[in-house]
N, C-alpha and C positions, 0 to 999 in steps of 0.2 A: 879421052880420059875424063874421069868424073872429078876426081884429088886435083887441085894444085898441087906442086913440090912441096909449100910452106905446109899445108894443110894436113899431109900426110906424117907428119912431125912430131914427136913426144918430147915431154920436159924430162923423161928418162932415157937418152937415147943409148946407152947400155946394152949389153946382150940379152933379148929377152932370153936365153938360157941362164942366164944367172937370176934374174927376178923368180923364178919359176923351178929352180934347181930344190927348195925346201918345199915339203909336200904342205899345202893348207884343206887340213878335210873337217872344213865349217861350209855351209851353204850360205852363198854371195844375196841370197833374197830372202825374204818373210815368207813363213807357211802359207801364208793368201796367197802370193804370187806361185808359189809350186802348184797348190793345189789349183790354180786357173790353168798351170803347165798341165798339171799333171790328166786332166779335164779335156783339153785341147787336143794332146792326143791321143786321148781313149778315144773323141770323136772321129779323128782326122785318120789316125793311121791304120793300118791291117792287119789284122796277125797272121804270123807263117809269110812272112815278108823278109826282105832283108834291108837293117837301118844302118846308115852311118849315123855317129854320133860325133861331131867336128867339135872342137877344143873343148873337151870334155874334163871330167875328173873325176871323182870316187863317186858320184851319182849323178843317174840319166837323168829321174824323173819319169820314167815310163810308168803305164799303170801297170800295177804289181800281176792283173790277172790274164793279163795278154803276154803270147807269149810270138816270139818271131824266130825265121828261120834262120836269120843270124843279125845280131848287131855287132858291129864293127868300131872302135872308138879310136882316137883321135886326141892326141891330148900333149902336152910339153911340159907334164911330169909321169915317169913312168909307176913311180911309188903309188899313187893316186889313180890310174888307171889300172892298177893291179888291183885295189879296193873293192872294185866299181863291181858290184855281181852281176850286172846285167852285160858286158860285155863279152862278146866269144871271143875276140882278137880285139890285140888295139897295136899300134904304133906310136914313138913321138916323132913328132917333125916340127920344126919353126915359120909359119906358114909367109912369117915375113919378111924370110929368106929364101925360101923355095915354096912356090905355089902348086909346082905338078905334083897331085897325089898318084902315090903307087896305086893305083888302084884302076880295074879294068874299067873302059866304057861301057856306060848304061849298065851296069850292075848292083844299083841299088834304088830302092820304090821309093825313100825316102829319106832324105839328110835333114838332120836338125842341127839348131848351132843357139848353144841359151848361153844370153847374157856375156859372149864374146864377142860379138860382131864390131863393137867400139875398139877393140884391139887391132884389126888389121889393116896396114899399111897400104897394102895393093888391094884391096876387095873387089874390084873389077878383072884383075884374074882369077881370084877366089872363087868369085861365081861361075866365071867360065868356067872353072872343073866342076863346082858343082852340078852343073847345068849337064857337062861331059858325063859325068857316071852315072848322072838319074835316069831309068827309062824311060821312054814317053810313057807321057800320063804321070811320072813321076813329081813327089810332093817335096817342096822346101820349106821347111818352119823355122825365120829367124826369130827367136824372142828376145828381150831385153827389159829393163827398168831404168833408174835412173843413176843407180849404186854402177859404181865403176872405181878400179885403180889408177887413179887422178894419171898421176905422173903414164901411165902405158896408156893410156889411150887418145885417139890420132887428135890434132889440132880442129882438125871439122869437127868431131864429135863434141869436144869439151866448149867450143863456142858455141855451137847449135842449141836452139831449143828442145823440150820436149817434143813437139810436132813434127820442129825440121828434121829429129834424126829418123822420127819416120818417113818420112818423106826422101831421107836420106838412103836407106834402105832398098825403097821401092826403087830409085833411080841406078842401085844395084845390081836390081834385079831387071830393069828394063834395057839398059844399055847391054843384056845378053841375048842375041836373037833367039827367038826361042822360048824364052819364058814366057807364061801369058797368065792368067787367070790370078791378077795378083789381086792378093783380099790384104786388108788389115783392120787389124783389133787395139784398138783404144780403151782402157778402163783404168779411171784415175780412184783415188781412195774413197771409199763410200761414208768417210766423217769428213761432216761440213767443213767449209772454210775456219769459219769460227771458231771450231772446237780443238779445232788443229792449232789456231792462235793463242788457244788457252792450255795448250800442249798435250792435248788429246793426238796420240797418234794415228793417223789414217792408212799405215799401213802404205806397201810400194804398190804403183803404178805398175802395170801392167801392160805392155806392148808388144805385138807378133805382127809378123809380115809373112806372107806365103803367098806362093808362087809354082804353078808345075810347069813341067816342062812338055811342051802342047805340040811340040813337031819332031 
């Protein structure tokens, strides 16, 4: 196991179905940061593919001009996964109550998960499913930034730094046999230090980890 017990620990330890039970359809990042999502997987992913979309909400982020064989979403509000156009099916489930997704082995080319991966409790079973339903060859794209719901996210994450959580990640994705070709993307805000002192803002940071599954 990667988590201590302590580690694994919220200052909300509440039901996340309750935190999550009102629908919030605001986007958790700055256009910068979409638009480097959205960028990311015009590169990365295929069309006429089939994607899951993991703790999702009223928008993927997909490029609007790609189109796939199915996207699947994922998410623990259903009002906000109704929203979302780009989804064919979705489900809710609590991932940090029950980690096995319904969902069949190796049947999807690619899982994404933006700006939730600071929420989950267990994530070293988390990936093992993901790992489980991707095909070989199959692509994982975690992203995040540095915006998070203080109170729900795990005790590693909120004392780690920027770098550790990527680093935190990676080591998600390594302690699953199996994954290999992990990449990550670093991009902090492109206004100086200085200007940002003078209250110029520099916009979110930018963070993705990927990983396919190589056997």
């Amino acid at each position: 196991m990667i988590l201590e017990p302590a580690q694994r620990r919220k200052l909300d330890e509440t039901d996340d179905a309750l935190f999550y039970d009102y629908p919030r359809f605001v986007t958790h990042v700055d256009d910068g940061f979409i638009q480097q999502l959205t960028d990311l997987y015009r590169e990365r992913l295929r069309p006429d593919t089939r994607i899951l979309d993991m703790m999702s909400s009223w928008v993927s982020h997909l490029p609007e001009e790609m189109t796939f064989a199915h996207v699947e979403g994922h998410g623990m509000n259903a009002e906000e996964l109704a929203r979302n156009p780009r989804l064919d099916h979705y489900f809710v489930q609590n991932l940090n109550q029950n980690q096995l997704l319904p969902l069949p082995d190796q049947s999807f080319d690619a899982v994404l998960n933006t700006v939730s991966v600071q929420y989950l409790q267990r994530p070293e079973a988390v990936f093992a499913e993901i790992y489980r339903i991707l095909k070989p060859g199959g692509l994982a794209i975690v992203s995040f930034s540095n915006r998070m719901f203080f109170q729900k996210a795990i005790q590693a994450w909120v004392e780690a730094s920027e770098p550790q959580r990527v680093e935190l990640v990676k080591r998600y994705f390594e302690q699953v046999p199996g994954f290999g070709k992990i990449e990550t993307i670093a991009r902090q805000p492109s206004v100086p230090p200085f200007l940002q002192m003078l209250g110029m803002g520099g916009g979110d940071p930018f963070y993705a980890v990927m990983a396919e599954r190589v056997s």
